[in-house]
N, C-alpha and C positions, 0 to 999 in steps of 0.2 A: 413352472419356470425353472429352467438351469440353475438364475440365480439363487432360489433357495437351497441348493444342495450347497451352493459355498461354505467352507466352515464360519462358524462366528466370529472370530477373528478375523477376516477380511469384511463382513457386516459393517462390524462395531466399525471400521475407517472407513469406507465406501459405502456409496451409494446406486443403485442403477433404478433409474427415473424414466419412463417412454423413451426407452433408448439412449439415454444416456450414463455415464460414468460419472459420478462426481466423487469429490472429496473435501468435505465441509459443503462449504457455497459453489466451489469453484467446478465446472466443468472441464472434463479431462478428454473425452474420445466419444465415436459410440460404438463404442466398441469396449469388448473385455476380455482378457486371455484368461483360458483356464487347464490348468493340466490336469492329464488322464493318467500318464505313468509313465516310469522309466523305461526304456528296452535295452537289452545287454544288447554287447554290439562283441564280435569275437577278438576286437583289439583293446575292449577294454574303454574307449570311448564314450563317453555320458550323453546317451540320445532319447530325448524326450518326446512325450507324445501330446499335441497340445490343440485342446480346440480354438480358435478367434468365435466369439460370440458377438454377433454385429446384428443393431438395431430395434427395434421395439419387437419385433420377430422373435428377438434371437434366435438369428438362423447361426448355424454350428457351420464352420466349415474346420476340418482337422488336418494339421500338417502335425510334420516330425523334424525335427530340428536338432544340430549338436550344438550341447549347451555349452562349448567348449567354444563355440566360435561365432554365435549368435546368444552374447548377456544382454546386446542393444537390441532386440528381439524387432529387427525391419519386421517393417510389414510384407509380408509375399507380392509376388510382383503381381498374380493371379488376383488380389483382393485388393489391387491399388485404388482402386477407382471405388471402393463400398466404405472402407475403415478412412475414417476421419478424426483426427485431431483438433481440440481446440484450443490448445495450449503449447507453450514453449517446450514446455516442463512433461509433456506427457507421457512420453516414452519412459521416462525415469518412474513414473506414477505406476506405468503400466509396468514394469520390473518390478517395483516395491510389492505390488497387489499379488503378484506372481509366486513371490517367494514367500510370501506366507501361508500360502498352498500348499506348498512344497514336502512339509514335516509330515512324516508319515504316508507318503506316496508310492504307492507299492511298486515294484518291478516287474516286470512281466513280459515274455516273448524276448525275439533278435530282429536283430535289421540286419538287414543286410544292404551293403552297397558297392559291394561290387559282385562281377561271376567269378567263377570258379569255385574251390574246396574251402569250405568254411570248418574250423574247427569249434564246436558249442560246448564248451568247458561246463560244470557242473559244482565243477569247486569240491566233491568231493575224495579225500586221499584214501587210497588203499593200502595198505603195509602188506600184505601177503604177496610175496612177487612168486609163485608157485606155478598160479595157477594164469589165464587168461580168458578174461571175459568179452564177451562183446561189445560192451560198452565200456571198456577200463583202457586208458592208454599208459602205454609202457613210455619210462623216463630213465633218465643217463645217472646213473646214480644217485638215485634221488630228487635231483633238479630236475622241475619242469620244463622240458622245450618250450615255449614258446614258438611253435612254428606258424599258426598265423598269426604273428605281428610283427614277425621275423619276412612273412609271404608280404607285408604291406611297408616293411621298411624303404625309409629312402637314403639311404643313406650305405655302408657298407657295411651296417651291421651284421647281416647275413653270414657276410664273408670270413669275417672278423670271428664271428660265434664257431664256427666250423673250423677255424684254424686254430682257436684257444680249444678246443674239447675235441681237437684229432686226437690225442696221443692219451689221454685220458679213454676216447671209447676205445680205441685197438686194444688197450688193458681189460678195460674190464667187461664190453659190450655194450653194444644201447642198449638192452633190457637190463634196467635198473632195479633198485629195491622198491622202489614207490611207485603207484600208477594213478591216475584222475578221471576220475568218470568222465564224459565225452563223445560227443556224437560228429560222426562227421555229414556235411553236407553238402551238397553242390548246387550252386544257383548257375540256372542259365540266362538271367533277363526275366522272364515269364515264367517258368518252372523251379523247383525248386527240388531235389531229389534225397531224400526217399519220399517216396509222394502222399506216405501216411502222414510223417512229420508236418508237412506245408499242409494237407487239409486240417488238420491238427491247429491252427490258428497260434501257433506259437512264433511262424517264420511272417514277418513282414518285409516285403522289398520294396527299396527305396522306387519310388515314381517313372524316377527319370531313367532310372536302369531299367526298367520292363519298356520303357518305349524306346531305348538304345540298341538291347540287345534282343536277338529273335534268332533260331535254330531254322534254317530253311527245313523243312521238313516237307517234301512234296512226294512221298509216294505211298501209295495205300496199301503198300504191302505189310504181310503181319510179321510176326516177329523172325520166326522161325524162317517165311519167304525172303525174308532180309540178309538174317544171313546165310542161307546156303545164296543167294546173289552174294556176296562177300567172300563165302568160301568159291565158287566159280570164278572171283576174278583173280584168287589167290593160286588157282590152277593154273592160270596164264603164264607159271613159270618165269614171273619176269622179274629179273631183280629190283628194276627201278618198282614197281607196285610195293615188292614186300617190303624195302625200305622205306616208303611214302605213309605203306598202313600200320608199321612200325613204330613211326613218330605220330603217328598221329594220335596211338594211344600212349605213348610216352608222355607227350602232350598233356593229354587229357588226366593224365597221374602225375602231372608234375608235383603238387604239393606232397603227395604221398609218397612219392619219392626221396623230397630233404625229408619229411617226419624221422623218417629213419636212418637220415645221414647220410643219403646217397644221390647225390644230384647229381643230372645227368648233364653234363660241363661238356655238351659236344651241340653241334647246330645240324641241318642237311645242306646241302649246297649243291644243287641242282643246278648242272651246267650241261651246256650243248648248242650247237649253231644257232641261227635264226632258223623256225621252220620246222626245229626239235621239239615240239609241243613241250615246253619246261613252265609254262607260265598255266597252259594247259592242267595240267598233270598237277601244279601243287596247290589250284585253286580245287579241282574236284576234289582233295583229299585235305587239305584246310581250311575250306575257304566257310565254313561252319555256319557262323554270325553274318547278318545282312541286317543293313539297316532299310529295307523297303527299296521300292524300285530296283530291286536285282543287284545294288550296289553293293560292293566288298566294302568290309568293316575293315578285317584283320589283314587289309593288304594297302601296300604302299612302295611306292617307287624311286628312287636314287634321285628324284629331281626337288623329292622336299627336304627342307629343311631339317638340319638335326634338331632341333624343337622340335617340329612337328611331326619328325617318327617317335620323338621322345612321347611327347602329348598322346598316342595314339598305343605305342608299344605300352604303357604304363596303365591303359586305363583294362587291359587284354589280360587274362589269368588264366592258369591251366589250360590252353588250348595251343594251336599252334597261329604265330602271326609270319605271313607272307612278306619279303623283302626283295620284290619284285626287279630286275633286268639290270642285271651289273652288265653294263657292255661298254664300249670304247667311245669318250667323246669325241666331237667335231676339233675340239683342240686338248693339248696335253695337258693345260691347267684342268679343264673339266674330269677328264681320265682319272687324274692323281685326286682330286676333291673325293672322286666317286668310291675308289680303292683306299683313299684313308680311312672314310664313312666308313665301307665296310670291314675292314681292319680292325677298326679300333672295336665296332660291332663283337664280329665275333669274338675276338682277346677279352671283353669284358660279360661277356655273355657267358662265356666257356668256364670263365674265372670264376665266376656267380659273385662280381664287382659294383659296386655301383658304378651307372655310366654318367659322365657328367658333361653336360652341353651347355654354350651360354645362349640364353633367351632374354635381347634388350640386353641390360645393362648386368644382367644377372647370372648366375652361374650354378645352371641345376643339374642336383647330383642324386637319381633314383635307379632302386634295382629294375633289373626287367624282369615281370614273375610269369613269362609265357616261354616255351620256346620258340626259336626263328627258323623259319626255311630261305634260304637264299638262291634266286634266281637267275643265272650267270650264262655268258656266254664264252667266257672263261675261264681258268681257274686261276688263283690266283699263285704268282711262282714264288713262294714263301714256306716252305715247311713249317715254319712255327705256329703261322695260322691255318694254313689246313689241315695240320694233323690233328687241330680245333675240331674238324668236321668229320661228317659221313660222307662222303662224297658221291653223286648219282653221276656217272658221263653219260647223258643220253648220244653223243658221237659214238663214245664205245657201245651201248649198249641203247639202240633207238625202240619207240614202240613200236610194238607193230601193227598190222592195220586189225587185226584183232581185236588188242588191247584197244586202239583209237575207238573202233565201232562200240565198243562195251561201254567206254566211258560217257560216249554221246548219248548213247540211248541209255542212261543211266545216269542223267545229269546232277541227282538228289543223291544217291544211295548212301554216300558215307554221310551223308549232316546227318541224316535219316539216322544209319546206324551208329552216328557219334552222340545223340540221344539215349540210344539203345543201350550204349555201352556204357552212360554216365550214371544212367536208372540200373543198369546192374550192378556199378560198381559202387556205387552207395549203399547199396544191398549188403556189399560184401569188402566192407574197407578194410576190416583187420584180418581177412584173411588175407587182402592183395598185400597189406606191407610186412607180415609177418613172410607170405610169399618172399618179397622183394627183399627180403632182410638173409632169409635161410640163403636165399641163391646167391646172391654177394657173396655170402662169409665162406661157401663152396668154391666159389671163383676165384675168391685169392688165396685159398687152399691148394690151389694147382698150381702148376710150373708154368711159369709162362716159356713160347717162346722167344729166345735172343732176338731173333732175324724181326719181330713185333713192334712196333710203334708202339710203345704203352697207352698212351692218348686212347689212341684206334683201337687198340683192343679190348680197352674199358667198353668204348664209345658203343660197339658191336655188341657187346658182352647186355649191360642194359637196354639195347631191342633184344634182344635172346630173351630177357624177363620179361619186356613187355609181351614179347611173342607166347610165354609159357602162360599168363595170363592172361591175353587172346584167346587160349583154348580152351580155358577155365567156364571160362563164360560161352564157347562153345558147347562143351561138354552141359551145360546150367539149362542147356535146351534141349537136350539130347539131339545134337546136332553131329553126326559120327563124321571124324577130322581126319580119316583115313592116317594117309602120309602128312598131312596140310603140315605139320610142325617140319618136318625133316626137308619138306620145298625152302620151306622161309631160311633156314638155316642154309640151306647149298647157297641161298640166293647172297646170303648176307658173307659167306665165307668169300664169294665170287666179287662182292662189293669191295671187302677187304684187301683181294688181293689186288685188284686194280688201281687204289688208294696208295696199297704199299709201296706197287711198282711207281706210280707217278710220284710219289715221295722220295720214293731214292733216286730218282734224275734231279730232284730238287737239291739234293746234297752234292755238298762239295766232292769231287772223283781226288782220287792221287794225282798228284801234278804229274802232266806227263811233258808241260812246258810251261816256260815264266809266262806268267801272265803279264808282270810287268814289264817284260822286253816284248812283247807284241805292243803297250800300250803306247810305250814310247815310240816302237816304229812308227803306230798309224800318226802319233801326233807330229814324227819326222819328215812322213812320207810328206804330210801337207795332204792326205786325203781325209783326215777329220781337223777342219780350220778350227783355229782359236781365236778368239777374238779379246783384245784389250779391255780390264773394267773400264778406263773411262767410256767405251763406244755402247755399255750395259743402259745410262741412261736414256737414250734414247730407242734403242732398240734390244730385243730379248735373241738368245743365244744356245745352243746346245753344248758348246764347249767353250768355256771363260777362263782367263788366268787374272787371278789376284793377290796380291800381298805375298808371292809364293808357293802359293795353291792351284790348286787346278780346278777347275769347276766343272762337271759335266754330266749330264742326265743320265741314269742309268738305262734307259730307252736307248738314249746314240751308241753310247758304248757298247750296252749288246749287239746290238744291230751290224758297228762298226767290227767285233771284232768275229761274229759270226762270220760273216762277208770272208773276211781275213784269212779265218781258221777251215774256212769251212764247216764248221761245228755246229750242227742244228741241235746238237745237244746239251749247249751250254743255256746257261740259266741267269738270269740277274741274282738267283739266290749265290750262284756260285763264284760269282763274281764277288759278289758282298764277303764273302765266307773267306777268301783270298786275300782282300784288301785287308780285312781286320786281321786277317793272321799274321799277316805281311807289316802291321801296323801303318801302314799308310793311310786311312782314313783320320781323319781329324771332325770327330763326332762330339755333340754336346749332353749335357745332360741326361738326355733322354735315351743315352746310347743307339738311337736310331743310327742305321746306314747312311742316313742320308741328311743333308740341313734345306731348309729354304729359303731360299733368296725371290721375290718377287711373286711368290708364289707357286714357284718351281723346287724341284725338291732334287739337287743333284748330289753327287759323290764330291767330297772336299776330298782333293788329294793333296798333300806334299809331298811339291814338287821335286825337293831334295834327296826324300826318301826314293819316292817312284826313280830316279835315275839310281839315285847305288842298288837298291832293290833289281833294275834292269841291269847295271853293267853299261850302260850308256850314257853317252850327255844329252840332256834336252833340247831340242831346239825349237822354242816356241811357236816361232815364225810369225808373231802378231801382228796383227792387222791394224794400223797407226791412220 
């Protein structure tokens, strides 16, 4: 019987009778919990392993539990219908019986519960910073990173750690004086990689993650056929691929990327008409994880909820998550919802911020530990945020019916080879960050150039690392890469430059005319109507005066003074850029360009200003 293995100390007060639990006379359950052992967890987390012993059987069924968050020890919802209580009091009984179990319960193994790179600490410190072993990690002077609990933070600690210990590592480097034994590992759902480790009965994965997540994996090609198909599609010469295959192992290294203090603070933003295969293109190269019937995991569309990209972007690690079809709504409130969402997206993404959403009544604030590809049919006319990104235009640069046919008849190949590439690189984790670490400190050893978006050059600069260790692991197969490095590189300098240029039409030019003596014309001419706050309640408006101000969309206005100027090259950015110089905006806290009224977000002008600013009087012309 189970029961006799319990120590005597639980004996001497309980009792178990044909299936039952007593204590004294009293009957308590039939049921009785017994624990098997601790399991470290990489954040440090107290997760226990425990049998329910149910019935004159005692048939065993075993869960795992954090004792952190279940002391009321429910019963599983799986076992509702067999565990019975017979008392008030029983639950309390069954805790008491539990913890005097507990003394001298060994530890043993990890859980894991979520994917991506797991760090498995050892607790042992090294003092010789000489030398580097395979299993030793390097620390910032001494002090242990913490970077998975740092990967599972919700809050902005992340952000915070990397802005207090910037000016400390440029001094002295992250290779510190101390290092900690340490294995790293990558859970994909069902696998767990290095795959000695997980037969090795050390790694347990939590339940509901192996039936969550799942690697489509449909081709039977071998390894080596895998990837010369990889390197064939990398011949295609086409920029948008090599930035797509790019991220996608940036992705897939993200954690080993912050290990060594270099997070990659930039997104892809894949934009092009309807009909530009963009939604195509970033499911065959992210679209990794399915949850059964063919369905995308790590993709999501502009029509849900920010909870619910939150819900879904947080539960996604080291991989890339899809942020499917920024396009123009049916109405301009819908448009401007859709362009905040993604705003505020990438600004907190790029930041490595916590992003905070309210859900109900509440207001949640979690990092996001994957990177995002964003799918667009525009760009968005903002410099500050897209110099956030990489930028793909499939307008400028379409597939071609090449590329189209490869990717159809090769519907699997990356999930395939993004397997491939997790099993080698668990293989080889200190050599990819020790990689990622030397190329950095080379990178900002050079001059940049002026005429460079710093953003963009970083942004470019960490796929160049992902790229160099892309061919690490080609080379790990004897897979001869020809030119394949110096394609990827033409392809990304090519991406660069077309980023730059659409960046600098984003920027404000020299005036070469008042912007606010055209404003005031059109508002003279009476070809952009104003209409009165009192007429606001009842009906909505592109141009409003109130209290002195001017109210007006930044949509009309471009629009209006395009028309005007003839100017197809003017910008809402540069409009923005003018107004503030000119001090005419009347902005709030948030220093945004723009305030909302009604759920419209227009330019507050004053009105006083805008006329001495133009040299002219205003003349409303309201509409009473």
């Amino acid at each position: 019987m189970i029961w006799d293995s319990l120590p005597e100390l639980v004996k001497n007060h309980y009792r178990w009778e044909n299936g039952e639990l007593y204590c004294g006379k009293k009957s308590i359950s039939n049921y009785y919990i017994r624990p098997v052992k601790w399991l470290k967890h990489p954040c440090g987390k107290p997760y226990i392993q425990l049998q329910y012993i149910i019935g004159k059987e005692e048939e065993a069924v075993t869960k795992i539990v954090d004792w952190q968050v279940s002391r009321e020890l429910p019963v599983p919802d799986e076992l509702m219908d067999y565990c019975v209580v017979f008392s008030g009091s029983a639950k309390r009984e069954l805790l008491a019986m539990l913890r005097l179990q507990l003394s001298g319960l060994p530890t043993e193994g990890w859980y894991l519960d979520t994917i991506g790179w797991h760090r498995l600490d050892d607790g042992d410190e090294i003092a010789d910073s000489d030398k580097l072993n395979d299993t030793e990690e390097l620390t910032n002077a001494g002090k242990l990173v913490n970077i998975e609990k740092l990967a599972h933070a919700n809050t902005a600690e992340l952000a915070n750690w990397i802005k207090d210990n910037q000016e400390e590592q440029e001094q002295k480097g992250f290779y510190g004086s101390f290092r900690r034994r340490y294995q790293w590992v990558y859970c994909t759902g069902r696998n767990v990689f290095p795959k000695e480790l997980a037969e090795s009965s050390k790694i347990v994965i939590a339940p509901e993650l192996e039936k969550r997540f799942r690697i489509h994996n449909g081709t039977a090609l071998s390894k080596r056929e895998l990837l010369e198909s990889v390197k064939e599609l990398i011949f295609f010469r086409h920029p948008a691929v090599s930035a797509c295959l790019l991220y996608l192992i940036t992705g897939l290294l993200r954690s080993l990327f912050f290990s060594v203090n270099i997070p990659p603070k930039f997104l892809l933003y894949i934009s092009g008409n309807t009909g530009t295969y963009k939604t195509t293109l970033a499911n065959y190269f992210f679209d990794m994880y399915h949850r059964g019937h063919g369905v995308s995991f790590a993709s999501a569309d502009l029509t849900s909820s920010e909870a619910a990209l939150q819900s879904i972007i947080t539960q996604l690690k080291d991989c890339v998550f899809i942020l499917d079809d920024l396009s123009k709504g049916v109405r301009m409130q819908e448009t401007i919802r859709k362009e905040n969402s993604v705003n505020h997206l990438i600004r907190t993404a790029a930041n490595c911020e916590a992003r905070y959403v309210k859900s109900g009544n509440q207001v949640l604030g979690e990092w996001i530990p994957c990177q995002i590809a964003i799918t667009a049919e525009y760009t968005l006319d903002v410099e500050s945020i897209m110099n956030r990104t990489v930028l793909v235009d499939l307008n400028r640069f379409p597939l071609t019916a090449k590329v189209l046919r490869f990717l159809s008849g090769t519907p699997f190949l990356l999930s395939s080879f993004a397997e491939l590439f997790i099993e080698w690189s668990a293989e080889n984790t200190e050599e990819i960050c020790r990689y990622i670490w030397e190329s950095w400190e080379g990178y900002r050893e050079t001059l940049p150039d002026p005429a460079d978006s710093p953003r963009l050059r970083d942004s470019i600069y960490i796929l160049a690392i992902s790229c160099g260790i892309l061919m690490d692991c080609f080379y790990s197969y004897q897979i001869e890469t020809e030119n394949m490095d110096q394609i990827i590189w033409e392809n990304l300098q090519i991406l660069k430059d077309e980023e730059e240029r659409q960046l600098q039409e984003m920027r404000p030019e020299a005036e070469s005319y008042n912007m606010a003596e055209e404003i005031v014309k059109l508002i003279n001419s009476k070809r952009t109507e104003v209409v009165s706050s009192a007429l606001m309640k009842s009906r909505s408006a592109d141009c409003w005066e109130r209290d002195g101000y001017l109210y007006i969309t930044p949509d009309s206005l471009l629009a209006a003074l395009k028309s005007a100027r003839k100017d197809e090259n003017l910008t809402k950015n540069k409009i923005s850029a003018f107004l503030k110089k000119k001090g005419l905006l009347k902005m709030d806290q948030s220093k945004d360009s723009t305030v909302k009224w009604n759920g419209i977000r227009y330019y507050k002008i004053n009105c006083s200003a805008l006329g001495e600013a133009a040299g002219i009087q205003i003349d409303m012309g309201l509409r009473r």
